[in-house]
C-alpha positions as YAML, in Angstrom:
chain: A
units: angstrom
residues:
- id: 1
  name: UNK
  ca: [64.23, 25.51, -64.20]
- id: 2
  name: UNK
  ca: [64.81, 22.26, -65.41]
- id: 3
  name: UNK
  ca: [61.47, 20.62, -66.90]
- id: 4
  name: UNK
  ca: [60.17, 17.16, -66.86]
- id: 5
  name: UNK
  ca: [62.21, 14.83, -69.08]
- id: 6
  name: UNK
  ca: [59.43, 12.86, -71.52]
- id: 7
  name: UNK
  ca: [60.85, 9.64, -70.89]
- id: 8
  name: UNK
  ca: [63.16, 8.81, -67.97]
- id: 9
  name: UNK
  ca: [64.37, 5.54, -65.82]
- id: 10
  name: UNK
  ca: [61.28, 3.76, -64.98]
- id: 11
  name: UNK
  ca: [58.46, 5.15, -67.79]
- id: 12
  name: UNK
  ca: [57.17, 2.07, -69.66]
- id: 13
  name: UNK
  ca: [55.06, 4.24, -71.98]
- id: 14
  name: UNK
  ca: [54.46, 7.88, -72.72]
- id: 15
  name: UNK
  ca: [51.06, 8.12, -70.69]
- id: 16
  name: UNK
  ca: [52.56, 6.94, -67.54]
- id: 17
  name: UNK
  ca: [54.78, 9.93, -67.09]
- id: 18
  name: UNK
  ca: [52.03, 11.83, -68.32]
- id: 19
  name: UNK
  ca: [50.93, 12.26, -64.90]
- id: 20
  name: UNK
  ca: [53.87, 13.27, -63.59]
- id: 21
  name: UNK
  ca: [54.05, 16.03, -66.34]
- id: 22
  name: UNK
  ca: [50.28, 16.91, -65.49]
- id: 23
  name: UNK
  ca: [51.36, 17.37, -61.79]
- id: 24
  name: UNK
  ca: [53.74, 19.54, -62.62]
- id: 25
  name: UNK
  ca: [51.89, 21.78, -65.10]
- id: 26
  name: UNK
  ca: [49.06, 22.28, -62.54]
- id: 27
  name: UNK
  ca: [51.37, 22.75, -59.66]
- id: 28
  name: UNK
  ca: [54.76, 23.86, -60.78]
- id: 29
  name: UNK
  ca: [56.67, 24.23, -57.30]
- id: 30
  name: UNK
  ca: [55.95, 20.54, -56.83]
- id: 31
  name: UNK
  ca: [58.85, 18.72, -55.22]
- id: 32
  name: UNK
  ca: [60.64, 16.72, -57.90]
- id: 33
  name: UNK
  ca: [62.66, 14.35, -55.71]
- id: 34
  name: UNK
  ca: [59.29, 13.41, -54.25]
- id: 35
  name: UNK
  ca: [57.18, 13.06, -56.98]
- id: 36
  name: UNK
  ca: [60.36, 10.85, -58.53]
- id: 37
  name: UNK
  ca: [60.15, 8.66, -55.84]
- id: 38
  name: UNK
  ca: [56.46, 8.44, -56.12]
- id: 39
  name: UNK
  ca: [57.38, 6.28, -60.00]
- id: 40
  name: UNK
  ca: [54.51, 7.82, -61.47]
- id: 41
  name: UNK
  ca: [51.58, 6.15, -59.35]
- id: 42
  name: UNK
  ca: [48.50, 8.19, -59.89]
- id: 43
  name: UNK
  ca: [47.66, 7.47, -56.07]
- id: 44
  name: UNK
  ca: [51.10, 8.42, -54.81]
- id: 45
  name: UNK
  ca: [51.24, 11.43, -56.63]
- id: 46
  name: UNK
  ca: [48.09, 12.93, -55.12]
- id: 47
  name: UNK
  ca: [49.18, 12.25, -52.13]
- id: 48
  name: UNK
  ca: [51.86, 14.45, -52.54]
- id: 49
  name: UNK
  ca: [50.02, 17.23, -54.26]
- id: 50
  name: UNK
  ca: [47.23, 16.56, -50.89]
- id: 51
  name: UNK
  ca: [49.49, 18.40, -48.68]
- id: 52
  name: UNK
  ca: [50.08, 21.56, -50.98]
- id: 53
  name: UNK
  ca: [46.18, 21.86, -51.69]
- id: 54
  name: UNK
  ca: [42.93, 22.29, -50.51]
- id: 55
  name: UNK
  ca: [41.52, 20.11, -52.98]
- id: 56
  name: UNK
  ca: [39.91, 16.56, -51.64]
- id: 57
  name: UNK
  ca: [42.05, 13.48, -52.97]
- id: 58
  name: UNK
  ca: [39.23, 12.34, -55.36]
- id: 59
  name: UNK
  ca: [39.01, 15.76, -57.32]
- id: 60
  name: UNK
  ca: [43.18, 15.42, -57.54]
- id: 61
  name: UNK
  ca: [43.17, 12.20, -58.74]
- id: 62
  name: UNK
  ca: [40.39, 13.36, -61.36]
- id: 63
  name: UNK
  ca: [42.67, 16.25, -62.81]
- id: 64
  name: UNK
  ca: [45.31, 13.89, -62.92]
- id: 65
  name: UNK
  ca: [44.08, 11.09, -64.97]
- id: 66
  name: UNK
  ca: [41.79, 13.09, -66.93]
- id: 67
  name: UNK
  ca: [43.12, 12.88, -70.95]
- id: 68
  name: UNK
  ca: [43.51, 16.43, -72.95]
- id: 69
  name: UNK
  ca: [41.37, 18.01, -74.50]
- id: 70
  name: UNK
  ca: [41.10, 17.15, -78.65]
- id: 71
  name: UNK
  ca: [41.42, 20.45, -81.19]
- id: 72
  name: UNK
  ca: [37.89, 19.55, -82.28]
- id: 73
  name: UNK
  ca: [36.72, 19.28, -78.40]
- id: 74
  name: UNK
  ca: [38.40, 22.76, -77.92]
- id: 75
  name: UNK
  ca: [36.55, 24.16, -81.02]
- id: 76
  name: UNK
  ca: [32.86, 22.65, -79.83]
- id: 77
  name: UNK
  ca: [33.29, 24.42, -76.55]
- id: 78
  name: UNK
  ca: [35.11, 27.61, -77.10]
- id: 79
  name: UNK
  ca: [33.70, 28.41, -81.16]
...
């Protein structure tokens, strides 16, 4: 399985294809072809992810965009 590529045609930064890496961490048999032709827009992508899910658009969107956790966050929760 091929993975995500960090930076391909059309990323202007590293946190816009973050989502698209995101997506595909949290829902692995995600359509690539789609999700390429979505050009990593956060709205566009849940869309996608909408039909393979329960999951209202709002909470999708939320796990999207939502930044990783920090070591020292990790620590303060978990000890």
């Amino acid at each position: 399985m091929k993975a995500h590529r960090p930076r391909h045609i059309g990323c202007r930064s590293p946190e816009e294809c973050e989502v698209d890496r995101r997506a595909l961490s949290l829902w692995p048999r995600l359509d690539r072809r789609a999700l390429a032709r979505c050009r990593h827009d956060l709205v566009c992508v849940a869309g996608l992810i909408e039909r393979r899910t329960s999951l209202p658009p709002t909470a999708i969107r939320l796990l999207l965009a939502s930044r990783p956790a920090t070591s020292e966050e990790v620590e303060t929760w978990f000890g």
